[in-house]
N, C-alpha and C positions, 0 to 999 in steps of 0.2 A: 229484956228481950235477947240478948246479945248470949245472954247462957242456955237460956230455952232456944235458941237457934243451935247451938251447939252441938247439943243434948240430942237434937234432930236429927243434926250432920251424922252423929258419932252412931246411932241408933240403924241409919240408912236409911231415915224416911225423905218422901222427897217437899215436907214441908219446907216452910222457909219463910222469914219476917223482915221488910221491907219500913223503910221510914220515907218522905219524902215531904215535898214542901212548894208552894206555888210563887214564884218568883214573882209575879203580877199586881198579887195580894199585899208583898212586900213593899213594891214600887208603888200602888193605893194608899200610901199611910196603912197599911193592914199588917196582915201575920196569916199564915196557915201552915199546920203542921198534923201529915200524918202517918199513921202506922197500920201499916199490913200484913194480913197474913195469910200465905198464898200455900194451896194443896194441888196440885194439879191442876186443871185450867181455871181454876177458883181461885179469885180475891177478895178476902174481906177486907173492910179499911172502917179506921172508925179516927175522926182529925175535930180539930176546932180551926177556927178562920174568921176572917173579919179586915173588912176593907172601907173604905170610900166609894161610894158607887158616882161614878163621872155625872155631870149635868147632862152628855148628852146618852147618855145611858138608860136614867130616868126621866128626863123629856120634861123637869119640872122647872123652870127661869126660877122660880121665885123661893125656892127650897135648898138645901144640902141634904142628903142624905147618906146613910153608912149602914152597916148592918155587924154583929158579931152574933157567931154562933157554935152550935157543934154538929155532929151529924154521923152519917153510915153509908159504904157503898159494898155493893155484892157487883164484882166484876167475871164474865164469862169471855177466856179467850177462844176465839175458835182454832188456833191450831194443840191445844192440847196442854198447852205449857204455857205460864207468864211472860209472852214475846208475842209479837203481833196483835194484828187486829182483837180490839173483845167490845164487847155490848155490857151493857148493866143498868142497875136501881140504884136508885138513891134514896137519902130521906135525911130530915132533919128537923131541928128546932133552932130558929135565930129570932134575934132582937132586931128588929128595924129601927133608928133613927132616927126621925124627921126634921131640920131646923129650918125655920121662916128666917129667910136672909134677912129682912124689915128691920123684924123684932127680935130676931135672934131666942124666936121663945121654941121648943125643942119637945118632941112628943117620941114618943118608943111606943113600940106593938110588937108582939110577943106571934109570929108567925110558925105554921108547919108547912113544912116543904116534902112533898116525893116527887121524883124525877126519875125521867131517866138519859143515858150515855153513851158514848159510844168513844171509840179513839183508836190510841195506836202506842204499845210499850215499846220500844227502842230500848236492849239493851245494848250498852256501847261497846263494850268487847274489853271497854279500859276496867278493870278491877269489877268493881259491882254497881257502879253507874249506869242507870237508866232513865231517861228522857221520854214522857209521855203526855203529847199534846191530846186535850180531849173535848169535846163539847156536849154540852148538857142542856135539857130541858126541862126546870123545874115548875111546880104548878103548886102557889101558895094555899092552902088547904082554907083560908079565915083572910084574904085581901081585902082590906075595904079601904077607899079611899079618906086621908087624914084632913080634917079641916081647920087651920088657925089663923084666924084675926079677917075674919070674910074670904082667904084663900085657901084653895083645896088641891092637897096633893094628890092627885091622880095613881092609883097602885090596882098595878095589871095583875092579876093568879100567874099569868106566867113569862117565865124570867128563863130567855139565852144565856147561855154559860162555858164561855170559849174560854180554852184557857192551856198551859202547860206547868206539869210538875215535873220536877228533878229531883231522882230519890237514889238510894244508896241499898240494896240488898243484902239480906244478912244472910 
């Protein structure tokens, strides 16, 4: 990335590739990590991530759940350039998790995700740090609710997604 950015600079175009990463996802027992690539008021992003999703989050007493996945987002700023307000889609494929706290017995479903977003890029002015709180609305494509040992985990098509990433600009 870091040479094809370069390449860019050196050429005069005004692309430019981004990596960043969701602090939140971190603090979930999780990871997310990703890379963009930004032309004009356009973002593409394409990350992997995967977290613990809180009890009360999923609204299930008697389960654990987590999810890891990968995914894609097309982001639109309205002022013209990668800073300020922008709107966008999403989409992806993740693993859902399920474990019965009981029995500790552990089920996986294999979901698709589109969505969409909205937020806010904050670049900081310090080097190429950028801070971009954003929230999302995903709508699982194949939700069905999981059932083990006479209990049923409850799984809604669609899933709030607040969140902020901190990324560095190439």
């Amino acid at each position: 990335m870091l040479l094809s950015s370069k390449a860019f600079a050196q050429s005069g175009s005004s692309a430019r590739f981004d990596i960043d990463i969701d602090p939140i996802a971190f603090a979930l027992n999780g990871f997310s990590v990703h890379g963009g690539y930004l032309t004009g008021a356009w973002r593409y992003d394409l990350g992997v991530f995967g977290l613990d999703i809180p009890g009360w989050a999923h609204g299930n007493d008697l389960f654990d759940a987590a999810f890891i996945g990968a995914g894609w987002k097309i982001d639109r700023f309205f002022k013209g350039l990668p800073d300020g307000f922008f709107a966008g889609i999403d989409g992806g494929i993740q693993r859902l998790n399920v474990t019965h706290k009981a029995t500790n017995i552990r089920q996986g479903r294999i979901q698709y995700v589109l969505g969409v977003r909205g937020g806010y890029r904050w670049n900081t002015g310090w080097q190429n740090l950028f801070i971009t709180p954003w929230l999302g609305m995903g709508y699982a494509l194949n939700a069905k609710d999981i059932e083990m040992e006479e209990d049923v985990f409850k799984s809604s098509p669609f899933t709030p997604f607040p969140t902020i990433h901190v990324g560095w600009a190439f």
